[in-house]
C-alpha positions as CSV (number, residue, x, y, z in Angstrom):
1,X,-85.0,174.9,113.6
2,X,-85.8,176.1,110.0
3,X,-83.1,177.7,108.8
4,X,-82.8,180.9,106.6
5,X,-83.7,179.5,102.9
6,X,-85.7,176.9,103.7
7,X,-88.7,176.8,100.8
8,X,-91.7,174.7,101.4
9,X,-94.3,174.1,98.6
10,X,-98.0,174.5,100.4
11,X,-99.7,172.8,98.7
12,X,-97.7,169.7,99.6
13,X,-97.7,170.8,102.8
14,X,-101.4,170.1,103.4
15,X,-101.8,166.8,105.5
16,X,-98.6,166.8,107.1
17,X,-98.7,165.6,110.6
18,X,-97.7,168.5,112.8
19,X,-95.8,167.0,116.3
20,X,-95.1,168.7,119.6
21,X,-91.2,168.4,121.0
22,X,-91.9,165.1,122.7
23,X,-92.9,163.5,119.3
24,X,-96.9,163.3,120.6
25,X,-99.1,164.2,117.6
26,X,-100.9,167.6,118.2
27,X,-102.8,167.1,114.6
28,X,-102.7,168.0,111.0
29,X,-101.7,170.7,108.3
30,X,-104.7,172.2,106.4
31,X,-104.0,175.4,105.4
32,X,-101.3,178.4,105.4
33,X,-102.7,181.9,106.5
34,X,-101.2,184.4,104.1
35,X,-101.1,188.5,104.5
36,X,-101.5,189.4,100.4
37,X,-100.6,193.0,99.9
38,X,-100.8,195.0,96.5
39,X,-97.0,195.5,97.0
40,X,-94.0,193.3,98.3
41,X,-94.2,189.6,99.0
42,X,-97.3,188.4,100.8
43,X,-95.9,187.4,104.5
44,X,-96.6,183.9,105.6
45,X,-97.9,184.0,109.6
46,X,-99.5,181.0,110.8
47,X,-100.6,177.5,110.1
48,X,-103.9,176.4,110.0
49,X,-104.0,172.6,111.8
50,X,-106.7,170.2,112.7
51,X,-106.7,169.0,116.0
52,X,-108.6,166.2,117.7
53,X,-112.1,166.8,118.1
54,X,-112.2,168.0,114.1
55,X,-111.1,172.1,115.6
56,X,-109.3,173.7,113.3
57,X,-106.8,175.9,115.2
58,X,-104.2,178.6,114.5
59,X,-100.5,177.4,115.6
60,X,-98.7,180.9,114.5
61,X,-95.1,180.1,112.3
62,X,-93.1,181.5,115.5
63,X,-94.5,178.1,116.8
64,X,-92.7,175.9,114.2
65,X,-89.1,175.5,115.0
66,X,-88.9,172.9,111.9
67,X,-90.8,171.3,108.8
68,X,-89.5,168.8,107.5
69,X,-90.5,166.6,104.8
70,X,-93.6,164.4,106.4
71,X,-93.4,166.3,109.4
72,X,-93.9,169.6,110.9
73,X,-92.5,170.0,114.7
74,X,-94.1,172.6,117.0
75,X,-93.0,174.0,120.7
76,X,-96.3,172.5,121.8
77,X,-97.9,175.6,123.0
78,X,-101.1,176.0,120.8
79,X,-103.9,177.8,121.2
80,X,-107.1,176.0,121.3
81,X,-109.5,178.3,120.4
82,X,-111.5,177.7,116.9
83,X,-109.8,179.2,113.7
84,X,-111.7,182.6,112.6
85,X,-110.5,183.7,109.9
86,X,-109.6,187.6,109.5
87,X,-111.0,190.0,106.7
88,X,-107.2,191.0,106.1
89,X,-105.9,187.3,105.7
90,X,-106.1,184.6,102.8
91,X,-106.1,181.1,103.3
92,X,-102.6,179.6,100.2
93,X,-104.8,176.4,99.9
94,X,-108.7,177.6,100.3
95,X,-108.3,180.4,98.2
96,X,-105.0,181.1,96.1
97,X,-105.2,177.3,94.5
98,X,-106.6,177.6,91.2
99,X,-106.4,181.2,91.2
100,X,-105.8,182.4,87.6
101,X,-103.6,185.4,87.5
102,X,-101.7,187.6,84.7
103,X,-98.2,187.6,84.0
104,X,-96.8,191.1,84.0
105,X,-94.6,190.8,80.7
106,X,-97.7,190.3,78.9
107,X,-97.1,186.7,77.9
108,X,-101.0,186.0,79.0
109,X,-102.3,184.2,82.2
110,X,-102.0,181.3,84.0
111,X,-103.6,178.8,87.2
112,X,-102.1,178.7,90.4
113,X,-101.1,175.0,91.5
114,X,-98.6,175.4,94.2
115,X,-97.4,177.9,96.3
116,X,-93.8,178.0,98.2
117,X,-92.9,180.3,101.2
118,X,-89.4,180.6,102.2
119,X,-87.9,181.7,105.7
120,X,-86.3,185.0,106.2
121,X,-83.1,185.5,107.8
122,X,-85.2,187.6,110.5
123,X,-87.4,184.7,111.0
124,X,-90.6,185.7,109.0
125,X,-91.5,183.5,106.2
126,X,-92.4,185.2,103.1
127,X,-94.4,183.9,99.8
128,X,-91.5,183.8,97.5
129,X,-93.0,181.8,94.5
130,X,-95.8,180.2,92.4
131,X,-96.1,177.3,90.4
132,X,-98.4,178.2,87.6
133,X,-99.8,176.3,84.9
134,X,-100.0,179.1,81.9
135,X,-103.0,179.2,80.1
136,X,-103.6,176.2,77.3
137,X,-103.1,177.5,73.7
138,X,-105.3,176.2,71.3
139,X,-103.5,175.4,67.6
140,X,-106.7,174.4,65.4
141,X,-109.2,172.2,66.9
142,X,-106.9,170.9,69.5
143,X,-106.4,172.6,72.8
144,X,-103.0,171.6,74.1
145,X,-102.4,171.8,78.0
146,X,-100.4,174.8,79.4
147,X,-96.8,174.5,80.5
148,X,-95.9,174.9,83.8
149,X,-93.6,177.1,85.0
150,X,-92.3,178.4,88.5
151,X,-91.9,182.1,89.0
152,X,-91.8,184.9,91.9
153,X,-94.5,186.4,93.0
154,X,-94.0,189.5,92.2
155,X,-93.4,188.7,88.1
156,X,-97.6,188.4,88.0
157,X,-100.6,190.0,89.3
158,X,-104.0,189.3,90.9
159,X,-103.1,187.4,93.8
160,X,-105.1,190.1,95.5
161,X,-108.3,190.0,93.1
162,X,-110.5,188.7,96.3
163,X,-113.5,188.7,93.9
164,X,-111.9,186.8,90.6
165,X,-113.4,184.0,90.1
166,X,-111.5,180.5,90.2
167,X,-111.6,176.8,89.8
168,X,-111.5,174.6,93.0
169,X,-109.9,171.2,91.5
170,X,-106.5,171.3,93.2
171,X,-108.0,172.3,96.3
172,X,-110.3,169.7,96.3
173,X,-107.5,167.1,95.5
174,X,-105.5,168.1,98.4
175,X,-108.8,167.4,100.4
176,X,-109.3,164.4,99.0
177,X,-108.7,162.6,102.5
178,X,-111.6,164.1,104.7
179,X,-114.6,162.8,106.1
180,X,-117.7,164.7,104.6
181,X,-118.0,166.7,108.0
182,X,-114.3,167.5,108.1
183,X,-114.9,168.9,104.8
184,X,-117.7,170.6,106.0
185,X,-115.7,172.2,108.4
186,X,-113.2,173.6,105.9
187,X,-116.5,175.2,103.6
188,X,-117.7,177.0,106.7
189,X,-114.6,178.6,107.2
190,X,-113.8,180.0,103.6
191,X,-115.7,183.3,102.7
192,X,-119.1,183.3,100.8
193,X,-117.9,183.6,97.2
194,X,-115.2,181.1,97.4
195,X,-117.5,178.6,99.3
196,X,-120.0,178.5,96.7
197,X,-116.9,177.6,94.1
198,X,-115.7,175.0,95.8
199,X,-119.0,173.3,96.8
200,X,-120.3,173.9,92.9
201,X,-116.9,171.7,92.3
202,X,-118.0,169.1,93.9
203,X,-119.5,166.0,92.5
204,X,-123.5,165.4,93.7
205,X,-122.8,162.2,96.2
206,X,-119.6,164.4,97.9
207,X,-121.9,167.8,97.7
208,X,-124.7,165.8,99.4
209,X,-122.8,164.0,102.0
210,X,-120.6,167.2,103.1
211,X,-124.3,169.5,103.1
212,X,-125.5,167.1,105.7
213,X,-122.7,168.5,107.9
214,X,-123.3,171.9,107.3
215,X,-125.1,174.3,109.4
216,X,-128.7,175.2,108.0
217,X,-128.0,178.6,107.2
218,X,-124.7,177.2,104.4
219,X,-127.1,174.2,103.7
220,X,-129.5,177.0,102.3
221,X,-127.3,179.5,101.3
222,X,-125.3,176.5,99.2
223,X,-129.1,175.0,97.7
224,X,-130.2,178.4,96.5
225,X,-126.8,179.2,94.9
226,X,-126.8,176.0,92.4
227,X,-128.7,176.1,89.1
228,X,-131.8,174.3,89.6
229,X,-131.4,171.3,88.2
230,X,-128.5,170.5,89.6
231,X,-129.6,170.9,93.3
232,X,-132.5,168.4,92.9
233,X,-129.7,165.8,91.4
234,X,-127.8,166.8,94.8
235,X,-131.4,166.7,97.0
236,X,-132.1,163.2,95.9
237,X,-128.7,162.3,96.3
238,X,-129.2,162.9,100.2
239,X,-130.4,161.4,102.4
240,X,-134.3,161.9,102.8
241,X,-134.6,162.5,105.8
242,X,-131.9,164.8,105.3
243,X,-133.4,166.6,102.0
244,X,-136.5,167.2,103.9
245,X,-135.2,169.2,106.7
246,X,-133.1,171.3,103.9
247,X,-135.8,172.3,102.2
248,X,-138.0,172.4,104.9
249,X,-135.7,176.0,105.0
250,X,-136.5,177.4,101.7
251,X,-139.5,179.4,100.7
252,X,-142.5,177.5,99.9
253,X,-142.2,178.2,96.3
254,X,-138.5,177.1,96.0
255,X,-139.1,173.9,98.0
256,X,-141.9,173.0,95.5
257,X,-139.9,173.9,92.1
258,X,-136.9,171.6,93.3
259,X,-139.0,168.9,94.6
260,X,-140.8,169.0,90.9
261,X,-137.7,168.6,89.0
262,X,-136.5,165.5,91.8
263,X,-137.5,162.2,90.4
264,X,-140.9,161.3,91.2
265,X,-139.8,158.3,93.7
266,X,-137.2,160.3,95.4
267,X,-139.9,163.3,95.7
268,X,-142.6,161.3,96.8
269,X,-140.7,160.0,100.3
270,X,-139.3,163.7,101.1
271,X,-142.7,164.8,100.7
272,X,-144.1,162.3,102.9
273,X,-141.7,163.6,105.6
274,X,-142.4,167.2,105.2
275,X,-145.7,166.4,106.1
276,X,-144.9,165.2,109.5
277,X,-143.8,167.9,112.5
278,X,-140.3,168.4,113.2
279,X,-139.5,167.4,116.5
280,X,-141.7,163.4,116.0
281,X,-140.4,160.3,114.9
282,X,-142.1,161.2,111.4
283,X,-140.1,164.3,111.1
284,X,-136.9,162.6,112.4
285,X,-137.1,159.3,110.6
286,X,-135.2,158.0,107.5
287,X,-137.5,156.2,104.6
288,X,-134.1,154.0,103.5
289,X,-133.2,151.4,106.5
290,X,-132.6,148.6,105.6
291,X,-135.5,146.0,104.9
292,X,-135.7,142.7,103.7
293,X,-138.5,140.0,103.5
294,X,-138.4,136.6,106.4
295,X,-137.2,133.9,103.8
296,X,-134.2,136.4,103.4
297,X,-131.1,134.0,104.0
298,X,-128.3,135.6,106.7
299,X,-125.6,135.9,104.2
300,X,-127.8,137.9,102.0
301,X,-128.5,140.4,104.8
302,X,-125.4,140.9,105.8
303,X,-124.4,142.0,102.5
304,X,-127.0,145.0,102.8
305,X,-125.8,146.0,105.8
306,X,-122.2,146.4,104.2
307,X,-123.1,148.8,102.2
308,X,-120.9,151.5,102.3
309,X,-123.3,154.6,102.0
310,X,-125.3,153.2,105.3
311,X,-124.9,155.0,108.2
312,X,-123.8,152.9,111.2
313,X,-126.5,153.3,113.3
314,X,-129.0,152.2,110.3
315,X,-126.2,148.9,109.5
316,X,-126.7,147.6,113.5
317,X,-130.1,145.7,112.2
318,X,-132.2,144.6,109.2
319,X,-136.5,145.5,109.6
320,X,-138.2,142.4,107.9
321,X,-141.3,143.0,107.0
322,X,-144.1,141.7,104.4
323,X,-144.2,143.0,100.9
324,X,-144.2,145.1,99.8
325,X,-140.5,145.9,100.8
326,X,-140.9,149.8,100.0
327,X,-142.1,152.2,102.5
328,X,-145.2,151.8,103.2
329,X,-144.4,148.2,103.4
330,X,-146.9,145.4,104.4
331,X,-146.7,144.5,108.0
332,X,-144.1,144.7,110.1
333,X,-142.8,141.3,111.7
334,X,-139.7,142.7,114.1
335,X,-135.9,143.3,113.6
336,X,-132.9,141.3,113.3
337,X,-129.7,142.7,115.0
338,X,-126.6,142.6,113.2
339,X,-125.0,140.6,116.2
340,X,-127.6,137.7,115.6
341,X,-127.0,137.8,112.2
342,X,-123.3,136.7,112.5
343,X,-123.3,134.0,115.2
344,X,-126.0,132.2,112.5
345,X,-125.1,130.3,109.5
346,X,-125.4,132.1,106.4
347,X,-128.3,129.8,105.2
348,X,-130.3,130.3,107.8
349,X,-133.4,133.0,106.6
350,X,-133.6,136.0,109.0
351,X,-137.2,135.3,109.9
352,X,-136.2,132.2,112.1
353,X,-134.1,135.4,114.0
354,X,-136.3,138.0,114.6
355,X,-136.7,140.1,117.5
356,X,-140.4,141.0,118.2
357,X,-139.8,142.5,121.7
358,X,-138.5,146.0,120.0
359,X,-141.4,149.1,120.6
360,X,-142.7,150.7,117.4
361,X,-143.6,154.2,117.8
362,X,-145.7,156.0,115.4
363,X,-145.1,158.7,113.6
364,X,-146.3,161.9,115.5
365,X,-144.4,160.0,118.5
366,X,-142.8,163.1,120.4
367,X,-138.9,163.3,120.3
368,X,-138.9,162.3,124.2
369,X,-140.7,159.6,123.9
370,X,-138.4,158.5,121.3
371,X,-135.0,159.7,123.1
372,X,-136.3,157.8,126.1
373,X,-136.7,154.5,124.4
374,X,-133.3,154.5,122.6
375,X,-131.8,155.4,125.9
376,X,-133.9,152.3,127.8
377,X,-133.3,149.6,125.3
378,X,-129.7,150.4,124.6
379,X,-130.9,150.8,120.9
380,X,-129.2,152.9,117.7
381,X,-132.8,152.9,115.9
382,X,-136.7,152.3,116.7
383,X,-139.0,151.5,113.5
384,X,-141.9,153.9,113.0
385,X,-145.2,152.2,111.7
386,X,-148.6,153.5,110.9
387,X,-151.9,152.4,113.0
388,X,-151.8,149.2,110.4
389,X,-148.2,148.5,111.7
390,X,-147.0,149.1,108.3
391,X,-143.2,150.3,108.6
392,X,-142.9,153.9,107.0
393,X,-139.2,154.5,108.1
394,X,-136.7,154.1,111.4
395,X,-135.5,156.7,113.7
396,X,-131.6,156.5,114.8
397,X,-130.1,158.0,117.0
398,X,-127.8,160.4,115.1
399,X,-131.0,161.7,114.0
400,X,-132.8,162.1,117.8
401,X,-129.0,163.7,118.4
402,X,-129.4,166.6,115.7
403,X,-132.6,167.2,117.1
404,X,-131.5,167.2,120.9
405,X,-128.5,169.6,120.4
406,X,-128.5,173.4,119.3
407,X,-129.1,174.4,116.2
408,X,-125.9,176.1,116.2
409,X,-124.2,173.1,118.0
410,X,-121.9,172.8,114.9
411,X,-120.5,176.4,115.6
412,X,-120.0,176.5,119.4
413,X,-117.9,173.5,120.3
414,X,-115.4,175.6,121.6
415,X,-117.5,176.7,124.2
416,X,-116.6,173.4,126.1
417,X,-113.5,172.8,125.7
418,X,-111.0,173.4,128.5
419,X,-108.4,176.0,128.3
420,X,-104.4,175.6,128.8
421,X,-103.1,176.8,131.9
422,X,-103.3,180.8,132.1
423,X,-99.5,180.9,131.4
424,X,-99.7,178.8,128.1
425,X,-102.7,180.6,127.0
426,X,-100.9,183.8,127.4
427,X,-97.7,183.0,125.7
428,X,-99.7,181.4,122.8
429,X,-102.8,184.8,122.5
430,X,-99.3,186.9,122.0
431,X,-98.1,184.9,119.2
432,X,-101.4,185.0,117.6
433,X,-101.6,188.8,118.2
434,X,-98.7,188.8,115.7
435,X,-101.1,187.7,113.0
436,X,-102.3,191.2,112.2
């Protein structure tokens, strides 16, 4: 067990792999919940881990009996129910990072980079210091960087300032690691202000990838909150498929300043798909698979479907077609599946492969239609052509999934997920009781 003394930096604690008594992984560190008060040490209660199934869940700090560097080891009893967090708590690494606060000697201010708790002899762990970067002073023209210094809490204040604004760089860097919906995950959680921060700290492709994750209503809420320019830099960044549906949520007026400012290429194809109703192959569609011409040679194809920013489903086959190669391309020959593609030689062109058996569907094809024959042909897209069999785009199935499941289905996965047995789950709801 953690003894009495024990400090542990938080910041460093983020991404350690937390471990039940039998050694079995139960997930990940991502965050500390905090109790800040205007007076007396702010009281470390619980951690904030990801679990399988990208849940983040409370495992309260009576359920650590040791952290260690690397490693945090729990009594195995978690709670599985969703994280939530309270008006009354603060999350150390979503919200006290790159917090600037004010030295109470007067020596001026300072950014928060790290944060250490330390265990009390009556088991409670307490914030007992920060690690604070004092504010750079400038001698001339020069601005030198701040020292760093590590002091106790209670030598500064505005820990508690919930509405000061702040920075989001270290946060970011300690979230480095996550998959853009993981990270999505983390912005839903944190409370209006500070998730319009971070995501405004964000660079355009990481902005674009993680609002694609998000629920329509933080999608929206994010768009509207950026200067205009830069969220039609972050609109044609997405995908547009994507960037339609977005600002198929914003008031007609909004949707046609941003789509002004986009560049006129990028514009044009969301456009085209806001034209087309919702639940069709039109609406669903992506303008961006990948397309190539017949006298394409296999090695060549192969290294479009590498690229990195192509969604699996899109990378399982190439759409050869006549030129033009842009959407609205000339006609439509067939596709060539990716598993064709590498039992060939590299020489060989792709047109000598092609699959003519796959169904087009057109583009005010229904969204059963299209569901029904992805789930027929064992297929992970469908080309959608026009009545001159022209391709104009491709429906995956990620896309015909978004459309299948709730609107909300990003907020109510815990609805489905069973439940420990009623003596775990009571043991575990009166540890997190103590969180208040």
């Amino acid at each position: 067990m953690s003894s009495a003394g024990t400090r542990v930096f938080i910041a460093r604690l983020a991404g350690t792999t937390v471990f039940d008594p039998l050694g079995d992984q139960v997930g990940r560190v991502r965050d500390v919940v905090a109790l800040v008060r205007e007076k007396g040490a702010p009281r470390a209660v619980g951690l904030v881990v990801e679990v399988p199934g990208r849940r983040r869940v409370f495992l309260p700090l009576t359920r650590v009996t040791a952290i260690d560097p690397g490693q945090v080891i729990s009594t195995g009893l978690v709670n599985m129910r969703r994280f939530e967090q309270r008006p009354s708590e603060t999350l150390v690494v979503g919200e006290l990072l790159d917090r600037t606060v004010t030295f109470k000697d007067g020596s001026g201010t300072g950014t928060i980079e790290d944060v250490a708790m330390e265990r009390q002899r009556d088991g409670d762990w307490r914030v007992t210091q920060l690690f604070v970067r004092r504010a750079s002073p400038t001698t001339g023209l020069l601005r030198r960087r701040g020292e760093t210094v590590l002091v106790p809490v209670d030598s500064v204040t505005g820990l508690s300032a919930a509405d000061v604004a702040q920075g989001a760089a270290l946060m970011l860097a300690r979230y480095d690691d996550l998959k853009p919906a993981d990270l999505a995950d983390v912005l839903h959680d944190l409370a209006t202000t500070r998730r319009m921060e971070v995501a405004s700290a964000l660079d355009n492709e990481r902005l674009a990838d993680v609002l694609e994750e998000l629920p329509e209503d933080d999608q929206v809420a994010i768009l509207s909150g950026l200067e205009r320019t830069r969220a039609a830099d972050v609109l044609e960044a997405m995908q547009p498929d994507d960037a339609a549906d977005l600002l198929g949520g914003l008031p007609d007026a909004q949707q046609a300043e941003l789509l002004a400012l986009m560049e006129p290429e990028e514009a044009r194809d969301v456009r085209r798909l806001l034209a087309y109703e919702e639940n069709t192959a039109g609406g669903m569609m992506t303008t961006e698979p990948v397309i190539l011409g017949p006298e394409t040679p296999v090695a060549a194809a192969l290294a479009h479907v590498r690229r990195q920013d192509l969604a699996p489903a899109l990378a399982s086959m190439v759409f050869v077609v006549r030129p033009p190669l842009e959407t609205p391309t000339g006609r439509f020959i067939g596709v060539v599946h990716l598993q064709r593609m590498l039992r060939d030689p590299p020489h060989e062109a792709i047109g000598a492969l092609v699959d003519t058996d796959i169904e087009a569907v057109s583009a005010d094809a229904p969204l059963l239609h299209v569901t029904r024959l992805l789930a027929t042909y064992n297929l992970l897209a469908l080309p959608v052509v026009d009545s001159e069999r022209r391709l104009l785009g491709a429906v995956s199935v990620d896309d015909v999934l978004d459309h299948l499941l709730p609107e909300d289905w990003r907020e109510t996965d815990d609805e489905h997920v069973p439940t420990p047995p009623s003596g775990t789950r009571a043991a575990a709801a009166r540890d997190v009781g103590r969180r208040g």
